[in-house]
N, C-alpha and C positions, 0 to 999 in steps of 0.2 A: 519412503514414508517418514524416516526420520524430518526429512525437510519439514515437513509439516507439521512437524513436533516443534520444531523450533520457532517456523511464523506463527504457531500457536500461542507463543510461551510471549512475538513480539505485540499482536496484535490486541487483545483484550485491556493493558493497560494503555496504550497509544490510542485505542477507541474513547475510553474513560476520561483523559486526559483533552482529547480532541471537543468532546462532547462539553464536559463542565469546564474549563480552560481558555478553549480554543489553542489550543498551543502546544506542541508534542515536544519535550526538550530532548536536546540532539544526545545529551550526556546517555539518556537512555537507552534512545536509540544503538547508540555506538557499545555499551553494553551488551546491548542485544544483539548485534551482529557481529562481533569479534568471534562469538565461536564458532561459525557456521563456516568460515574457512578449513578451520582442521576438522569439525565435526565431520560436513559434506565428503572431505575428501579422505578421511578413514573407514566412513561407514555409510556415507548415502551414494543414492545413484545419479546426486547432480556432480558433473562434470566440470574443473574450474573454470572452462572457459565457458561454459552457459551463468557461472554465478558469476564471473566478471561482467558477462551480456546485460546480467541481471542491475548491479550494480550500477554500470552505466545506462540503462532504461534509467534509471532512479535521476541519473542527473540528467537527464534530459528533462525531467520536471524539475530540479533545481534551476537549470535556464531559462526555463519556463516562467518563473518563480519570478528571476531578475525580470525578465520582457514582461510581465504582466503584474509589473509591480505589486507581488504577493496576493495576487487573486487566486493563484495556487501557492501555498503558503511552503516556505522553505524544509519545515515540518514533513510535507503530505512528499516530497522529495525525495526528504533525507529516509521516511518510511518505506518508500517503494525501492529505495536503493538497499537496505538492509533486509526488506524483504526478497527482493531481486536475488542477495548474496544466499541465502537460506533457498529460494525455491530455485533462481535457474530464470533463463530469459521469459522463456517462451509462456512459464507458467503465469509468471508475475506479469506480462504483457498484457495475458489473458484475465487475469485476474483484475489489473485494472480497467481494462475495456470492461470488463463488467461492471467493476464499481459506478466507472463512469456513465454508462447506460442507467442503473440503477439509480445514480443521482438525478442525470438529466430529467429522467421519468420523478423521480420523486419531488425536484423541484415544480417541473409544468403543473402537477397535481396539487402544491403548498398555493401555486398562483390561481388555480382558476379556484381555487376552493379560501382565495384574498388571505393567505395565514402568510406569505414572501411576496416582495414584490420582485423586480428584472433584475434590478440588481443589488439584491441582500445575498450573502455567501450563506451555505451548510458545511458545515466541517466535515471535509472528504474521508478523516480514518474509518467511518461505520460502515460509509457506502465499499472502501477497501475492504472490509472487512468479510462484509458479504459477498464481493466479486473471489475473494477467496475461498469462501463456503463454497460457492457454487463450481466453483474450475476444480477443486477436491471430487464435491459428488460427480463431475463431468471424467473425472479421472477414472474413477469405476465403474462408469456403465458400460 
């Protein structure tokens, strides 16, 4: 549970910032995940090698980043990579598949209702944010 405290404490300002900004700055980020190393591994039940897993999920969107000349922004990355260190592979994996469903769905809906067109970006930290909500409540049922 502690994990969850942590992406708590990363997510809510990286939303805020993503939202009015566009821009999640790294300094934060890297803040926000330096403690999730010793934290995880004094008192949670992620495993280091599922937060390295984690970690590296993250930079597969940093690659992604470069090939897609920042359609996914280095930001939305460097986030899933410090969230990745705090939850562990599988969760953050999961958690982004749902952001990403939750955007795809939110975009078709911005277009047929003409507020986006095919290719105007949404700042991915909200839709992460919510794929976190949800993989949380999927943890306890």
């Amino acid at each position: 549970m502690i994990s969850w405290i942590g992406a708590g404490l990363i997510l809510p300002p990286a939303v805020v910032l993503d939202l009015k900004k566009r821009r999640i700055p790294l300094l934060i980020l890297l803040i926000a995940a330096l403690p999730a190393v010793p934290v995880n591994l004094l008192w949670s039940e992620t495993h280091w090698l599922e937060m390295a897993g984690g970690a590296l999920f993250g930079g597969v969107f940093l690659l992604l980043a470069v090939v897609t000349h920042e359609k996914i922004g280095y930001g939305d990355g460097f986030l899933i990579a410090a969230l990745g260190l705090w939850l562990g592979i599988e969760r953050i994996a999961v958690s982004t598949l749902l952001g990403m469903l939750a955007a795809g769905f939110t975009g078709v809906i911005l277009m047929i209702l003409k507020k986006k067109r095919r290719k105007d970006q949404l700042p991915f930290a909200p839709f992460l944010a919510a794929g976190c909500v949800l993989r949380l409540i999927l943890e306890f049922i």
